[in-house]
C-alpha positions in Angstrom: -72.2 8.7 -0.4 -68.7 7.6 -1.3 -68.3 7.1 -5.5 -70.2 7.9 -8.8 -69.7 7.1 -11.9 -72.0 8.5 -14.7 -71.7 7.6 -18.4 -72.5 10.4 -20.6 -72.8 10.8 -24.7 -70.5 14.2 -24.5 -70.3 15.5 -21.2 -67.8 17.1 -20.7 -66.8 17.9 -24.5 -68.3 19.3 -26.9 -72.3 21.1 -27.2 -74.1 18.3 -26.2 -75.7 17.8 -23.0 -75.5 21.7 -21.7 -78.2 21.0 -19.1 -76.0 18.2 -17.0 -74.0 21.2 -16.2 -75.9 22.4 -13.3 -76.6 18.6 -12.0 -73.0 17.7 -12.0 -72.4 20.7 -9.7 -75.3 19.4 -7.1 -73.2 16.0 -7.4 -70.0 17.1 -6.7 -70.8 17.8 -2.8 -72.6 14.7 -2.2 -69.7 12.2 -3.4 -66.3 11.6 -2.3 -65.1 10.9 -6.0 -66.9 11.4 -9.3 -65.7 9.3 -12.3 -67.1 10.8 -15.9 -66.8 7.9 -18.4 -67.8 9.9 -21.6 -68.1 8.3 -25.4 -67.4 11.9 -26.9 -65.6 11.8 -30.1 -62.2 12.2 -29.8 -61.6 15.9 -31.3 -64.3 17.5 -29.1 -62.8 20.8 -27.3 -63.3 20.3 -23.6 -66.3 22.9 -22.4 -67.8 22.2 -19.2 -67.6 22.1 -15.6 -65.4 19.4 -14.1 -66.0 18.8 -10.4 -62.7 18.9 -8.6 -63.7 15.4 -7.1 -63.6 14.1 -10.5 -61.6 12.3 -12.7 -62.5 11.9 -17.1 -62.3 8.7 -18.4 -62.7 9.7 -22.7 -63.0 6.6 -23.9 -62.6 7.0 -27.6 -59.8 9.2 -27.1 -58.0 7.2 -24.1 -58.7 4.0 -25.7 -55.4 2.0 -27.1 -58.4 -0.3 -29.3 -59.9 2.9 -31.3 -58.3 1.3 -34.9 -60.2 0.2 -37.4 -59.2 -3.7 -37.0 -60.5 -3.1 -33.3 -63.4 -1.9 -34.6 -63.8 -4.0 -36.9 -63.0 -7.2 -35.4 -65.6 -5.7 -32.6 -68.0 -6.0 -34.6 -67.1 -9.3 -35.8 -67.4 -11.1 -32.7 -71.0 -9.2 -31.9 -72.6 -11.1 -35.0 -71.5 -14.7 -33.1 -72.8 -13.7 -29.9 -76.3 -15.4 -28.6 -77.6 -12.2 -26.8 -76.9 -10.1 -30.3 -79.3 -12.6 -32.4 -81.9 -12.6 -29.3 -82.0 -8.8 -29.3 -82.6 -8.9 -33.7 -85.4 -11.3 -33.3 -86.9 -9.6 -30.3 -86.3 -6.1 -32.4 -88.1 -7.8 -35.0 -91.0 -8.4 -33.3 -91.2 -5.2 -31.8 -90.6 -3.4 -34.9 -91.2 -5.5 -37.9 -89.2 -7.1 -40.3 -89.2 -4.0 -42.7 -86.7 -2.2 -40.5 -84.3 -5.0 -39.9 -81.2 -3.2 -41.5 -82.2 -0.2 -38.5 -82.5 -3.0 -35.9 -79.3 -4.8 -36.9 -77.2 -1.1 -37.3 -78.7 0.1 -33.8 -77.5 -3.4 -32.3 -74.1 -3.1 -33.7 -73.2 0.2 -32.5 -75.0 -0.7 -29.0 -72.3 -3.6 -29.3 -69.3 -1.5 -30.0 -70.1 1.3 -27.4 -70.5 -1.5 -24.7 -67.1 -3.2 -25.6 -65.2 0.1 -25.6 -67.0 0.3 -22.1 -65.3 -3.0 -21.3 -62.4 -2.4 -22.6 -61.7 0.6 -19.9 -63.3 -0.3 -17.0 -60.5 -1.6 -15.0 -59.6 1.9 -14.9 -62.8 3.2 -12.6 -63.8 -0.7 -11.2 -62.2 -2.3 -8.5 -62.9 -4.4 -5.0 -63.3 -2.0 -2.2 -65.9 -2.3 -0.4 -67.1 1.4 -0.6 -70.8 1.6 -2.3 -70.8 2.7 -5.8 -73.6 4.8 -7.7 -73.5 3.5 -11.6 -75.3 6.1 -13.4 -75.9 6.6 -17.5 -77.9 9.9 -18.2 -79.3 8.0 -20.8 -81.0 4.9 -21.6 -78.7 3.6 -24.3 -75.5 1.1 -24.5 -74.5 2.2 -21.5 -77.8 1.2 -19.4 -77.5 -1.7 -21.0 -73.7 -2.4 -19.9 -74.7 -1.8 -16.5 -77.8 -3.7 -16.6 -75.9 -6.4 -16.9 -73.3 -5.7 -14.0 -73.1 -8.1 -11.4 -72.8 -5.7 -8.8 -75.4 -6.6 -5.6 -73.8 -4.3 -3.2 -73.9 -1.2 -5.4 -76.9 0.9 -7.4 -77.1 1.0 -11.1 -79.3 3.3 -12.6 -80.2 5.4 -16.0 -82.1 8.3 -16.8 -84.4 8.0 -20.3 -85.0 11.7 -21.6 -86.8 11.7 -25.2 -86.1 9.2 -28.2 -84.6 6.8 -25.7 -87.7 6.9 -23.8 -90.9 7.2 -25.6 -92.0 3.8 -27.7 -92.4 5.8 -30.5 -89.6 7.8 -31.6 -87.2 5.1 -32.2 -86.2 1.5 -32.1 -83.3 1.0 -28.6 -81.9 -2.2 -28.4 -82.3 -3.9 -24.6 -84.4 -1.5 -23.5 -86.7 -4.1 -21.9 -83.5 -6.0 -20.8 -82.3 -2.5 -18.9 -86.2 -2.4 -17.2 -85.8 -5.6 -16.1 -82.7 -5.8 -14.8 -81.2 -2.0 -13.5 -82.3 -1.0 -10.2 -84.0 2.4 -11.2 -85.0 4.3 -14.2 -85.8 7.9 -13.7 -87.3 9.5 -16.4 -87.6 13.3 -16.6 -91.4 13.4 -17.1 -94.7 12.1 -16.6 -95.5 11.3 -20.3 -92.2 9.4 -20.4 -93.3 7.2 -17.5 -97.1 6.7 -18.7 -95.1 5.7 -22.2 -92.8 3.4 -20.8 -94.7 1.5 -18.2 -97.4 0.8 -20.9 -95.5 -0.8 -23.2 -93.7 -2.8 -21.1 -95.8 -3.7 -18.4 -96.5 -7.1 -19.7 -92.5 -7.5 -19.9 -91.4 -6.2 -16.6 -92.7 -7.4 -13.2 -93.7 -5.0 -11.2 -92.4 -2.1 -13.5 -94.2 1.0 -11.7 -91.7 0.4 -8.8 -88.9 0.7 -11.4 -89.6 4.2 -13.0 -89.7 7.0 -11.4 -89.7 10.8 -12.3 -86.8 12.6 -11.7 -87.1 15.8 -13.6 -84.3 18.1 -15.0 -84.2 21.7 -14.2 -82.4 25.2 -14.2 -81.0 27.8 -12.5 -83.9 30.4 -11.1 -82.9 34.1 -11.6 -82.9 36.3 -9.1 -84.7 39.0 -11.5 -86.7 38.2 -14.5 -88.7 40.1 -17.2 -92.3 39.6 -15.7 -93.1 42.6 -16.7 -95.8 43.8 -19.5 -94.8 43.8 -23.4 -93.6 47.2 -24.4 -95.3 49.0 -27.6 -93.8 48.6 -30.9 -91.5 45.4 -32.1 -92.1 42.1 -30.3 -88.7 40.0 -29.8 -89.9 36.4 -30.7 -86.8 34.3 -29.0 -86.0 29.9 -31.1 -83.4 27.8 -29.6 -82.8 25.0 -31.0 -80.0 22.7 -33.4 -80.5 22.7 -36.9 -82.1 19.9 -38.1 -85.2 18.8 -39.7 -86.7 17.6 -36.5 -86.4 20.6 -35.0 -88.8 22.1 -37.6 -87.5 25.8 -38.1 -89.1 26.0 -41.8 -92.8 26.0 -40.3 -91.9 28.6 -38.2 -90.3 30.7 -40.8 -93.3 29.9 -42.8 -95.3 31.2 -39.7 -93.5 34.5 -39.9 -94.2 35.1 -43.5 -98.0 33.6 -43.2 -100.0 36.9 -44.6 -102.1 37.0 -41.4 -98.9 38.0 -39.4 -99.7 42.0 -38.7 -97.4 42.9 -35.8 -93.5 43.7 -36.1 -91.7 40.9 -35.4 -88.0 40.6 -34.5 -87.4 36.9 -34.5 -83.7 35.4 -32.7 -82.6 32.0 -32.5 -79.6 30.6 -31.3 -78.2 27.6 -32.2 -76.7 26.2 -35.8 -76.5 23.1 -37.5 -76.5 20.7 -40.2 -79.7 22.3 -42.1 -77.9 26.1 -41.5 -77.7 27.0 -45.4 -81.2 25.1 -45.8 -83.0 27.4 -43.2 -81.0 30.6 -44.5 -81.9 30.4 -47.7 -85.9 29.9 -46.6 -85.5 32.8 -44.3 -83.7 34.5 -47.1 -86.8 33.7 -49.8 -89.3 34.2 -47.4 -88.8 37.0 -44.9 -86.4 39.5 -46.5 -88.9 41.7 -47.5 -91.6 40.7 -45.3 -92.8 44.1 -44.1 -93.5 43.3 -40.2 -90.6 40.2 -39.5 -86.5 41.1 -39.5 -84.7 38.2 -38.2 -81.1 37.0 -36.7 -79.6 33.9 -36.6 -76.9 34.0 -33.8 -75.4 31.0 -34.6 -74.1 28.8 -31.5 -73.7 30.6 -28.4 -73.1 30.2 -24.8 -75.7 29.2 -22.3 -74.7 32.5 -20.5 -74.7 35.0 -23.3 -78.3 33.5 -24.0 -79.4 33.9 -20.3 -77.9 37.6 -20.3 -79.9 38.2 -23.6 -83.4 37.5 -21.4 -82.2 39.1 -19.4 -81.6 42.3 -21.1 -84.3 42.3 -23.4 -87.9 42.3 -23.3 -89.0 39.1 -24.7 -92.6 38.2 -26.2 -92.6 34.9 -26.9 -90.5 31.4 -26.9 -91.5 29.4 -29.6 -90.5 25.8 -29.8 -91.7 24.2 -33.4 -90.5 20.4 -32.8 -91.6 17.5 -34.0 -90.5 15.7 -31.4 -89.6 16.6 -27.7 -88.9 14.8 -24.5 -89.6 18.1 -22.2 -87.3 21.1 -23.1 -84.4 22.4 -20.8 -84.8 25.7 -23.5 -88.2 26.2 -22.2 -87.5 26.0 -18.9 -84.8 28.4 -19.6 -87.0 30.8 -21.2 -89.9 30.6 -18.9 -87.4 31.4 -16.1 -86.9 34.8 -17.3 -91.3 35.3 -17.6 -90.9 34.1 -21.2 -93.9 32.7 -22.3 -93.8 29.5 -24.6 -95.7 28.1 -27.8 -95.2 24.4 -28.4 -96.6 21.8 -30.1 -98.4 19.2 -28.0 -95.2 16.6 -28.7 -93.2 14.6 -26.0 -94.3 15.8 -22.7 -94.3 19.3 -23.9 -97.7 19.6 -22.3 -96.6 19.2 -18.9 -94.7 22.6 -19.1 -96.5 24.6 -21.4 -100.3 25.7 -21.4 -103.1 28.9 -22.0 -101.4 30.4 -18.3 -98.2 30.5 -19.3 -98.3 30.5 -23.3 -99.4 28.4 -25.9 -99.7 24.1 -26.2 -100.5 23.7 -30.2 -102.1 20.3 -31.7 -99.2 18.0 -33.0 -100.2 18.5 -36.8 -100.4 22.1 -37.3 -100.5 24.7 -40.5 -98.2 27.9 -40.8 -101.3 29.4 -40.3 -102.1 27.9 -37.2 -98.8 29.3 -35.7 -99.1 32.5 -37.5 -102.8 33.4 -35.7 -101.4 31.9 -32.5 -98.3 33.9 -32.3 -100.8 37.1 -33.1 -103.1 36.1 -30.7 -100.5 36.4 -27.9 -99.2 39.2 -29.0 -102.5 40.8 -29.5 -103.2 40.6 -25.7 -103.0 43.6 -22.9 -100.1 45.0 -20.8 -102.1 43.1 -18.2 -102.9 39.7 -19.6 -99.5 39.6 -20.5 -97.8 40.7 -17.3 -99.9 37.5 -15.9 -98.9 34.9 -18.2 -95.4 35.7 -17.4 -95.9 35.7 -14.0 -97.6 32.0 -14.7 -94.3 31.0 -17.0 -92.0 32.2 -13.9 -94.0 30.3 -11.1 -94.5 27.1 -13.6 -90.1 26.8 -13.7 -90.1 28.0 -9.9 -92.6 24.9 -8.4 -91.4 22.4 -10.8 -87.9 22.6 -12.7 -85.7 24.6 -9.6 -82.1 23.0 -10.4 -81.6 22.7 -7.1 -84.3 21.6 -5.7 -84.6 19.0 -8.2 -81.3 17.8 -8.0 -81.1 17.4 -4.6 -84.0 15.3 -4.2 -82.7 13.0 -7.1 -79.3 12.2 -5.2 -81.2 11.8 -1.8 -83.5 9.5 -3.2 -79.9 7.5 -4.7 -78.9 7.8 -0.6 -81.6 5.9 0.4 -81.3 3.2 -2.4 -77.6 2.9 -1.2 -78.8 2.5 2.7 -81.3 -0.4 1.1 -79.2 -1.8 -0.9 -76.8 -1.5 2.5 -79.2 -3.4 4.8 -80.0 -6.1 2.1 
């Protein structure tokens, strides 16, 4: 394959998007040039892997039309646009007139990310004849920019994860426009396929040919901890942001239920905007809890978390969200024979279960998590040495970096060669 060129949120600045790390290396042998386009914010610290095939295009860093007239006058052509007054009234029929300040906000941004697109893309498009692979790892403004490429010879495609895939997490403008229109959209799960085709088969012809599953995955160590929980304090391992989605309170309430009766040393990495919220709770409720210490490690490297599975025997991986996609973090865990508790969110379900840990109801109590979290713990050296196993072979058969990622860019191949023979 000769060029890609993938539109990312961050990638490669910043925390967000860790897990296009490992794809982006499987990438890197099967082009002759890679071109990131990446809407980062300007001040983000470069901190991932570049391919040496690739060039960065930053585009609110690079851009000369970042001021605030630009913006501002941006924004001002949007409102006298046809397709931006089609997209409110079809928002408002999706959504309903009592969230038409979210529709008309979510529209306007779309707007401004697809003009700052615009604005640049002299500097990766041009009219040789080599076949180009247009790729947003999300479903967002830029699927929607490349939706409406005109660009027969080449393949445009997106990836839809969580809230820009399932119906029900939040309102994204064009999405029916980007099913209709872009060659492929691979979602990383099964739930995320069922969710889209359903509500949008009456819109898009022929949309089960459109979505396919592509899923994400990780590295597989070449040793894990499958081995049996030793006596005395269980390591309980959260990784998640900081926010109230991410619902760290009901686990903290978990570890302070009454009903908790094993020592419990609970870690989690990552920070956020809710830090001094879910300090203070842990502070209130934990402190002198007589069977839970804690540690809150703050932001850390993908590698100092892999080396901490690595080196210590870890009970459990406990994943409290109230919403999900499906979870590079459990994969991550699961990889070392962690076993998981989640809550039956997103396709959460299609990762975790009784072999391998824990799938909760959607609408649980503290409680629930508390006897839960025992009940696991509670089991023998045996039972547990078998649900790790399960955890290890569950990442092994279905989230192998490689072997995920390699099928995803041969399948691209052969939608080049068709697209060739057209």
């Amino acid at each position: 394959m000769e060029r890609l060129i993938i539109f990312t949120s961050h990638y490669p600045f910043g925390a967000g998007e860790p897990f296009l790390e490992e794809e982006i290396r499987i990438a890197e042998s099967c082009f002759n040039e890679i071109t990131i386009v990446t809407y980062a914010k300007s001040n983000e610290a470069l901190t991932r892997y570049i391919p040496k095939n690739a060039k960065v295009i930053h585009l609110r860093k690079d851009s000369k039309h970042t001021g605030k007239f630009a913006k501002g006058s941006g924004l001002l052509k949007s409102l006298f646009r046809i397709t931006t007054w089609k997209e409110i009234c079809n928002g408002i029929k999706e959504r309903g007139f009592n969230q038409l300040i979210t529709i008309i906000k979510s529209i306007l941004l779309f707007e401004r990310h697809i003009d700052s697109i615009k604005r640049e893309q002299a500097v990766w498009m041009n009219s040789d004849p080599c076949h180009t692979v247009f790729y947003s790892y999300w479903l967002n403004a830029a699927a929607v920019y490349l939706s409406r490429l005109d660009r027969p010879n080449d393949v445009r495609i997106c990836r839809a994860h969580g809230g820009d895939c399932f119906f029900d997490r939040e309102y994204v403008p064009w999405r029916k426009d980007v099913l209709k229109r872009i060659d492929k959209v691979f979602t990383v799960s099964s739930g995320g396929k069922d969710d889209l085709t359903s509500h949008y088969k009456k819109h898009v012809d022929h949309i089960e040919k459109k979505i396919d599953v592509a899923r994400l995955g990780v590295n597989i160590p070449e040793k894990n901890t499958a081995a049996a929980t030793s006596d005395g304090e269980a390591v309980i391992v959260s990784c998640s942001n900081m926010i109230p989605l991410k619902r760290l309170d009901l686990l903290i309430n978990a570890l302070a239920d009454e009903s908790v009766r094993h020592h419990i040393r609970w870690v989690h990495f990552g920070d956020g905007p809710q830090l001094e919220e879910i300090l203070s709770l842990a502070n209130e409720l934990l402190d002198h809890s007589d069977y839970v210490t804690y540690e809150f490690k703050g932001r850390t490297p993908k590698t100092e978390i892999m080396d901490f599975y690595r080196e210590n025997n870890v009970a459990l991986f406990i994943n409290c969200s109230d919403v999900e996609g499906i979870p590079v973090s459990i994969m991550e865990a699961m990889s070392y024979g962690i076993p998981a508790v989640a809550r039956d969110v997103g396709s959460n379900r299609e990762i975790v279960n009784e072999n391998c840990g824990a799938l909760l109801p959607s609408r649980i109590t503290p409680r629930d998590l508390a006897t839960c979290i025992d009940r696991i713990l509670d089991k023998s050296g045996e039972s547990m040495l078998k649900m790790r196993k399960a955890a290890i072979e569950t990442v092994k058969n279905n989230y192998d970096c490689i072997k995920n990622y390699t099928s995803f860019y041969h399948n691209i191949e052969i939608m080049l060669r068709e697209k060739a023979d057209e």
